[in-house]
C-alpha positions as CSV (number, residue, x, y, z in Angstrom):
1,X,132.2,-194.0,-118.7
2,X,128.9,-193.2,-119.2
3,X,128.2,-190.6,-121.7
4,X,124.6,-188.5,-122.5
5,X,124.3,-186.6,-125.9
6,X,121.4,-184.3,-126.3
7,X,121.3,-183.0,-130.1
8,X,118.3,-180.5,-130.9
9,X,115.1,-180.9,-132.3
10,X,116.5,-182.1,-135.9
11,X,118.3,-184.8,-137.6
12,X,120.8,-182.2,-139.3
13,X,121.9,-181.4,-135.3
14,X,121.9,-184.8,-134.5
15,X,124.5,-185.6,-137.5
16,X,127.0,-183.9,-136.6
17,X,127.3,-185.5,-133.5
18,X,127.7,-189.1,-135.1
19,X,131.0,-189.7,-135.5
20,X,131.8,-188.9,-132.0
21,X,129.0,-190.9,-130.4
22,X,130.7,-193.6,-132.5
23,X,133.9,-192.8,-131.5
24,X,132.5,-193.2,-127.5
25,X,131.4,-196.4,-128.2
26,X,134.2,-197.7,-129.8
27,X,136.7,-196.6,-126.7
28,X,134.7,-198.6,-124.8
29,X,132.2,-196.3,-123.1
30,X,128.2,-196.4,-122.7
31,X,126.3,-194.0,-124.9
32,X,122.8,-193.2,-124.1
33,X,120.9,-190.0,-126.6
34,X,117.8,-188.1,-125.0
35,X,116.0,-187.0,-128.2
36,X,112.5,-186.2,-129.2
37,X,110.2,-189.0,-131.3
38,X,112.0,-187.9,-134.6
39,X,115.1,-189.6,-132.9
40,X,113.3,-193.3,-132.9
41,X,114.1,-193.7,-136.4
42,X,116.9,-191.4,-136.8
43,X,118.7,-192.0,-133.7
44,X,118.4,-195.7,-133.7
45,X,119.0,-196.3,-137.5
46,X,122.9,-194.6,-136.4
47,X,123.0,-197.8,-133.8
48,X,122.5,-196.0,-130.8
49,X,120.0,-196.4,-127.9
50,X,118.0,-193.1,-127.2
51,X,115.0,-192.0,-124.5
52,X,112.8,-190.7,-125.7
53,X,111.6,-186.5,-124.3
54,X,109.4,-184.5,-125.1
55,X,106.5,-186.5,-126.9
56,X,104.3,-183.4,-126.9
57,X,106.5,-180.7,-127.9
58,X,106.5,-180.3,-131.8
59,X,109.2,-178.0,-132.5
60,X,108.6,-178.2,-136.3
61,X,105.4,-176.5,-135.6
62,X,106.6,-173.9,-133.5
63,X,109.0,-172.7,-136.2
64,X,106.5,-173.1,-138.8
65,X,104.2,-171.2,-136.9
66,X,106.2,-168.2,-136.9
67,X,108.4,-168.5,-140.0
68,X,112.2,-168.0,-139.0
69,X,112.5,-165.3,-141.8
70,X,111.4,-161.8,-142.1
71,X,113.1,-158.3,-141.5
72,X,116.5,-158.4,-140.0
73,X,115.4,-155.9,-137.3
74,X,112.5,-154.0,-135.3
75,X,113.1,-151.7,-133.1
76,X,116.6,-149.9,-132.5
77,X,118.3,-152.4,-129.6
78,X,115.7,-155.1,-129.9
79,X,116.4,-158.3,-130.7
80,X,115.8,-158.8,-134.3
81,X,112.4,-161.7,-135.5
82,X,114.3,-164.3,-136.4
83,X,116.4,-164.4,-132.7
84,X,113.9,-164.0,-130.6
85,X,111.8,-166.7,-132.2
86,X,114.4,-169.1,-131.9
87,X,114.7,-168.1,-128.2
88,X,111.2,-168.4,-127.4
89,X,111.1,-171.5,-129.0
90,X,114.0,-172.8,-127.1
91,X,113.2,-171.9,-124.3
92,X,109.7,-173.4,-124.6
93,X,111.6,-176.4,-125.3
94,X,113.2,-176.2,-122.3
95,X,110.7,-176.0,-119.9
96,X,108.7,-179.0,-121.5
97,X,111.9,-181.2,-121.6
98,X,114.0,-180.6,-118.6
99,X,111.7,-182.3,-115.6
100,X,112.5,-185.8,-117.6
101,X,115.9,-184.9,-118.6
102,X,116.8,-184.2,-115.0
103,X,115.2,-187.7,-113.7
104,X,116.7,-189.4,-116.7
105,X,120.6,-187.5,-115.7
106,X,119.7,-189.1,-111.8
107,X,118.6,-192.3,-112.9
108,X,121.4,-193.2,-115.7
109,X,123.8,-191.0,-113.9
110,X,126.2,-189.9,-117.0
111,X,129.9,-189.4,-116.5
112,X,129.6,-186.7,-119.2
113,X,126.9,-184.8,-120.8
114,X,127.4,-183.3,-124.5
115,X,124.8,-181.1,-125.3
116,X,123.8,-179.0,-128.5
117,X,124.3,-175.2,-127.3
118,X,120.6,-174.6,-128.5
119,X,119.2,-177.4,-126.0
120,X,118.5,-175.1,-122.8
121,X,117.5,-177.8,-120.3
122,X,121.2,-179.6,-120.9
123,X,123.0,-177.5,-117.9
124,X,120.3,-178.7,-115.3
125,X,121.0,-182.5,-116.4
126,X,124.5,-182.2,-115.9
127,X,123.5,-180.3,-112.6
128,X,121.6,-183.5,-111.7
129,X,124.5,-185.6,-112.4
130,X,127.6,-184.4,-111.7
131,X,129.0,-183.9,-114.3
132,X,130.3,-181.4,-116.9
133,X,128.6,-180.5,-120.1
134,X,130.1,-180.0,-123.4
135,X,128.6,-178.3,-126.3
136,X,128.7,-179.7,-129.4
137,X,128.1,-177.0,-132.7
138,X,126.8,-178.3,-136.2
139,X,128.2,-175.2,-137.9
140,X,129.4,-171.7,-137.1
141,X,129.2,-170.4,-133.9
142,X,126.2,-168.3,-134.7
143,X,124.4,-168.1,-131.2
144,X,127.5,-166.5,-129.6
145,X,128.1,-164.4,-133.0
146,X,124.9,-162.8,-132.2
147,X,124.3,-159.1,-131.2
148,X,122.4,-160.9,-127.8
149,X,124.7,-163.9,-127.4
150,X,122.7,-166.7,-126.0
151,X,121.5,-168.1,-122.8
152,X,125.0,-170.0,-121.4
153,X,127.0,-168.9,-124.9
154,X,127.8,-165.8,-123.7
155,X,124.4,-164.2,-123.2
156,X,124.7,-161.7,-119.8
157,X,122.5,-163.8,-117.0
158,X,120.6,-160.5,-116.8
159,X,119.3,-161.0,-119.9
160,X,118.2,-164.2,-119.7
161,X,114.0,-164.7,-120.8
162,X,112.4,-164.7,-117.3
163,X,110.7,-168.1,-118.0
164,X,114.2,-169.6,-118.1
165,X,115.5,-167.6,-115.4
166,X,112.1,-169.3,-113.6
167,X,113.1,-172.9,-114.7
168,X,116.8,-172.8,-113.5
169,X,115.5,-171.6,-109.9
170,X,113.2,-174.3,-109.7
171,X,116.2,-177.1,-110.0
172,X,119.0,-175.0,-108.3
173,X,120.9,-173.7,-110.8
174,X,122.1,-170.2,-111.1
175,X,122.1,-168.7,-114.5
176,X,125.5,-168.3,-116.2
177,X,127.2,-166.4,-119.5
178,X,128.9,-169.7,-120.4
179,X,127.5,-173.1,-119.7
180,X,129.4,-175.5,-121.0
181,X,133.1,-176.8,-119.8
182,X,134.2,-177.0,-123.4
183,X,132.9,-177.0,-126.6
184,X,133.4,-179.7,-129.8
185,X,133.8,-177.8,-133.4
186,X,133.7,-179.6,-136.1
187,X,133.5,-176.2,-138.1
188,X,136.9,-175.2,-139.8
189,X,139.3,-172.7,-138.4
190,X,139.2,-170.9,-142.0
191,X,136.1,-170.3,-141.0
192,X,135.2,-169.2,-137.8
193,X,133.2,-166.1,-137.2
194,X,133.7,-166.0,-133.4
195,X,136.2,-167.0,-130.8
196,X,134.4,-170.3,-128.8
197,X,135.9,-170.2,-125.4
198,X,137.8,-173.6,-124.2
199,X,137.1,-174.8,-128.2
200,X,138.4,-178.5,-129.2
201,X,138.8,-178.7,-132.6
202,X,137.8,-182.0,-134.4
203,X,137.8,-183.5,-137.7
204,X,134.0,-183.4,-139.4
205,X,133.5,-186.7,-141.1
206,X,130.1,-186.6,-143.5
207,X,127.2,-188.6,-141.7
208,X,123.2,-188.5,-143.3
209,X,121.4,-191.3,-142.4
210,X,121.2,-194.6,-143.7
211,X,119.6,-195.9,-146.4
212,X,119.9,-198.9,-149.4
213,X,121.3,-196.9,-152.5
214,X,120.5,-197.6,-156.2
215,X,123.7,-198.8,-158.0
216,X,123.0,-195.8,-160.2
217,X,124.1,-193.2,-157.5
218,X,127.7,-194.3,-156.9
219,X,128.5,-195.0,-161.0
220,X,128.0,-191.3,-163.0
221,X,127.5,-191.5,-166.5
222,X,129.3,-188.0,-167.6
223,X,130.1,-185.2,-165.7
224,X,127.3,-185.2,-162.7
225,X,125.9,-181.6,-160.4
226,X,124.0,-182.9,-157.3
227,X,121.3,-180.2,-156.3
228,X,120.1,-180.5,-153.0
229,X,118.3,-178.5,-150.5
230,X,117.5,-179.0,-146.4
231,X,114.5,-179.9,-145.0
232,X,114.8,-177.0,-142.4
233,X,114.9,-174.6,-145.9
234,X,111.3,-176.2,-146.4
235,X,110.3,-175.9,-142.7
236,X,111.1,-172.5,-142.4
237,X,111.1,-170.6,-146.2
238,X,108.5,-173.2,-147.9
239,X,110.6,-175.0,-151.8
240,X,109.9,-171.7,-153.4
241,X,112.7,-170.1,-151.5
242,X,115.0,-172.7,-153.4
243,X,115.3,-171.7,-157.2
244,X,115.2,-175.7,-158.0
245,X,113.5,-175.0,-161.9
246,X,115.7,-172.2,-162.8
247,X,119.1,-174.3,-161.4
248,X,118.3,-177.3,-163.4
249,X,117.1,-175.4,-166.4
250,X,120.8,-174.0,-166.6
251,X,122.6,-176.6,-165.7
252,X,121.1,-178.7,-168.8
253,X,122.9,-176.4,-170.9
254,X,126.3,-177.3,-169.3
255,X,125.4,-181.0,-170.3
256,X,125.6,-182.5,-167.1
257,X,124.0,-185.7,-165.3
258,X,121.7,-184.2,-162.8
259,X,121.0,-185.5,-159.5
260,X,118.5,-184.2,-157.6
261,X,118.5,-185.3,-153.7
262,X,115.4,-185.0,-151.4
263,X,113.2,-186.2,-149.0
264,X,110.1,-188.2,-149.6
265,X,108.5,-186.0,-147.8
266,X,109.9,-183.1,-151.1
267,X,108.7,-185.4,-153.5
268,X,105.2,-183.6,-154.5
269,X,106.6,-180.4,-153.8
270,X,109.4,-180.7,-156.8
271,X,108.0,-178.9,-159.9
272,X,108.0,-180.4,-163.3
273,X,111.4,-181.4,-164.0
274,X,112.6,-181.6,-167.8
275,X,114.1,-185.1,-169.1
276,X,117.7,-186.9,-168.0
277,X,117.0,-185.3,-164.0
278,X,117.4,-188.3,-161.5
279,X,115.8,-188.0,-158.4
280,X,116.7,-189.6,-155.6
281,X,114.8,-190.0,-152.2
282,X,116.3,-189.9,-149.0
283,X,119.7,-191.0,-150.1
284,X,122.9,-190.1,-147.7
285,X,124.3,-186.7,-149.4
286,X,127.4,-188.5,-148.5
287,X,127.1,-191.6,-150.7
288,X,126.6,-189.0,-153.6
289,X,128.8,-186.9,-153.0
290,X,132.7,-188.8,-153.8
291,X,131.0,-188.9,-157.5
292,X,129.5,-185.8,-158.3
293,X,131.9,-182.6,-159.9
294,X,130.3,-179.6,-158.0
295,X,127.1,-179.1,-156.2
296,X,124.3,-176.6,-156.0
297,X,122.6,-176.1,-152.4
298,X,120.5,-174.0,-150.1
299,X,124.1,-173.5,-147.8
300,X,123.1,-175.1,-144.5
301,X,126.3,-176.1,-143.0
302,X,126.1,-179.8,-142.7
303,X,125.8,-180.0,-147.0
304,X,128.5,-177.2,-147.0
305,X,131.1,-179.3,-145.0
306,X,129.8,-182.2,-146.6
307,X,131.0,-180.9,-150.0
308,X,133.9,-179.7,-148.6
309,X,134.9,-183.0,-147.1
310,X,134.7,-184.8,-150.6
311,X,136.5,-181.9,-152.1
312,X,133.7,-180.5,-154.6
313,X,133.3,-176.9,-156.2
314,X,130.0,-175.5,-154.3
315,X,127.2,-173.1,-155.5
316,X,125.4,-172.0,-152.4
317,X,121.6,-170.4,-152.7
318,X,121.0,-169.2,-149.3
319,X,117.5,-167.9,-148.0
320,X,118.1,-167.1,-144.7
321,X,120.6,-165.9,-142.3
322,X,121.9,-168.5,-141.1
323,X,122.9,-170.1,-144.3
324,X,124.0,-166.6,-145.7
325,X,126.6,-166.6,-143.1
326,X,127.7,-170.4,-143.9
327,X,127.9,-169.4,-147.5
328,X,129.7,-166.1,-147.3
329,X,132.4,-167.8,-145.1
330,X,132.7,-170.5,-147.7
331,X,132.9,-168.0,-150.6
332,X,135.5,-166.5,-148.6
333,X,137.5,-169.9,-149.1
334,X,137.7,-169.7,-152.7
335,X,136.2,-173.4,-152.6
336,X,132.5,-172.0,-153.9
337,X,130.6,-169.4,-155.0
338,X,127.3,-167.4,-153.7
339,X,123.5,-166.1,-155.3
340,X,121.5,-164.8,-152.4
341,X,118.0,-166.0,-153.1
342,X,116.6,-162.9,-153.4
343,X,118.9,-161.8,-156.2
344,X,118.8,-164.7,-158.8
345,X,118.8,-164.4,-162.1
346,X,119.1,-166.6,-165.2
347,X,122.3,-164.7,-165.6
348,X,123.4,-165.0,-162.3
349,X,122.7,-168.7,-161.9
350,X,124.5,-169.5,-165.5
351,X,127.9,-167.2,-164.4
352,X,128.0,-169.2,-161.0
353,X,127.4,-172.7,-162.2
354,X,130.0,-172.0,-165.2
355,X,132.5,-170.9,-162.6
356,X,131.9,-174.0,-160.4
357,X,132.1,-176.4,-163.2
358,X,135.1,-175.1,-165.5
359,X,137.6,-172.6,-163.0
360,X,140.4,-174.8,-161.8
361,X,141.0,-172.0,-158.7
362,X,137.6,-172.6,-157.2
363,X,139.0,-176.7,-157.3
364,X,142.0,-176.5,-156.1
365,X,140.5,-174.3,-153.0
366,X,137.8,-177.0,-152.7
367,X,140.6,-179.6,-152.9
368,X,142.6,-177.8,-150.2
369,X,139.5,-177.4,-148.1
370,X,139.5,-181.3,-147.8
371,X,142.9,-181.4,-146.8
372,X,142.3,-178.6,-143.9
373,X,139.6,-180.5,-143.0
374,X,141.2,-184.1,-142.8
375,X,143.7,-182.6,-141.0
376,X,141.9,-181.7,-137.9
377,X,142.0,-184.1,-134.9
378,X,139.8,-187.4,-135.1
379,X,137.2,-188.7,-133.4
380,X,138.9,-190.8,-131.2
381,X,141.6,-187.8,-130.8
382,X,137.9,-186.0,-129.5
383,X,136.8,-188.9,-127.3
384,X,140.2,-188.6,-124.7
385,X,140.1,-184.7,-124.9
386,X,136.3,-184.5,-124.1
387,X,136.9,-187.7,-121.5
388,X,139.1,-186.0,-119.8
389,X,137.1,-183.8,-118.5
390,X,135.0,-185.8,-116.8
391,X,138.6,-187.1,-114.7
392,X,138.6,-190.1,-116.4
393,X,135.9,-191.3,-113.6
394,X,133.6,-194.5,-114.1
395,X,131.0,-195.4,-112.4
């Protein structure tokens, strides 16, 4: 069986979907990913071919250009900023990716296509197939969570942006509320915000790249605190939004090996760090993560459910929305603790990181967090559901 993935315009959507694109392969069937340039490295580095869409359209400028922060809402029944920025953005997207998705969906002709939710131009590639499209989330099912829903997660056709409406007339496709067949969630039952209509649960196993590590990282010296933010935090809030002097300042009084993970890309925006901090660039969170006792982050949901995989005590920062509502939930768990951004203090920060290190309760929820999570079905479980759907045809 021939099977198309199309993660959005990120590495941290394209993770997720790892495990299962592995999964595909190792039953036996033909992979292909459609991702923009970003994915030559990233995608191929996983082992997995990839076309490549889109050269022109640089997303990461699109959301830079217009900040995905800002009030929580305008008018009375508007959509609020941050939404319809990520709307217009998609749906921009869309129209400058779906003409070579659709050719690429006739020429390959995919079995299956297993789309983010966010990527807009997925339902007309399935269209040009044949075949049925699954969504596949990276977190919480925030887009149908929404006061709007979202085009084909449960947004009303009616309300569809014109230009979309536009785009599906031009290749034949009617707008719907719901898009895709089914949908793959790696996100935990515990914490669902949302019920996912025809959702398949499955099993999130930690995947962040690839990369040679230094000895150093998988051999602590005493009792070690990762700190780690997302590149999206920097994309979208700029480093000062992450509280990075203050959390390492206070975690030096707990007398802990400090790790601080980032990007090369991070690396001149880090401030002055004080002695005994290791830095480490562009290291898998998931080769640090078995060794470290608790970990401080900016509460996007692949480092949450990364952490929670490996059983650790989390501090979450969040700066946004999104990552609010992936903290909160996780709070909610007992398996970690929350400081919104905009309400830390040197007190705050030294009461949270006190309770993640020393209160047995928040590891024994973090400890029963990995078993919910190892308990949920496999990849390969994932591979026969989602095949299935597809009626087990080959071409």
């Amino acid at each position: 069986m021939r099977i198309l993935f199309i993660p959005a315009s990120a590495p941290s959507h394209y993770f997720p979907m790892v495990p299962l694109i592995w999964a595909c392969r190792t039953a036996g069937h033909d992979v292909c990913v459609a991702a923009q340039p970003w994915g030559e490295s990233v995608v191929v580095s996983s082992g997995v071919p990839m076309v490549t869409i889109a050269k022109s359209f640089d997303m990461t400028a699109e959301l830079v250009r217009h900040r995905l922060r800002g009030p929580v809402a305008s008018e009375p029944g508007a959509p609020n900023p941050l939404f319809r920025t990520l709307l217009n953005a998609q749906v921009r997207f869309a129209v400058e990716s779906a003409d070579e998705l659709v050719s690429l969906a006739r020429d390959w002709r995919p079995d299956l296509v297993v789309a983010d939710p966010l990527i807009l131009a997925a339902p007309l590639a399935a269209e040009a197939a044949g075949a049925p499209l699954v969504h596949h989330l990276w977190g919480p099912d925030l887009l149908r969570a929404s006061e709007y829903g979202y085009p084909g997660s449960g947004m009303s056709p009616e309300a569809w942006p014109e230009p979309l409406r536009e785009l599906y007339a031009r290749h034949g496709r009617a707008p719907q509320a719901e898009n895709a067949t089914a949908t793959v969630d790696p996100w935990l039952e515990t914490m669902q915000i949302v019920q996912t209509p025809s959702r398949i649960p499955a099993r999130f196993v930690p995947y962040n790249g690839s990369n040679v590590l230094p000895p150093s990282v998988l051999a602590p010296s005493r009792r070690r605190v990762l700190v780690t933010w997302g590149s999206m935090l920097v994309i979208r809030d700029g480093i000062e939004a992450f509280p990075v002097a203050d959390v390492v300042k206070t975690l030096h009084e707990h007398d802990t090996e400090i790790v601080l993970a980032i990007t090369s890309a991070d690396r001149d925006r880090v401030p002055t760090l004080p002695s005994g901090v290791t830095v480490v660039e562009n290291v898998p969170l998931n080769a640090i993560m078995p060794s470290c006792d608790a970990v401080v982050h900016h509460g996007g949901a692949g480092t949450v459910m990364t952490a929670a995989y490996y059983g650790v005590p989390q501090l979450g920062i969040p700066a946004s929305r999104d990552v609010q509502t992936c903290c909160a939930l996780l709070a909610d768990t007992g398996a970690g603790v929350t400081v919104d951004n905009q309400d830390v203090t040197v007190d705050a920060l030294a009461g949270a990181i006190a309770t993640v290190l020393t209160d047995d309760r928040v590891r024994e929820a973090a400890t029963a967090l990995r078993a919910e999570i190892l308990a949920q079905p496999s990849p390969a479980e994932v591979v026969t559901r989602v095949t299935a759907l597809a009626g087990g045809a080959v071409r």
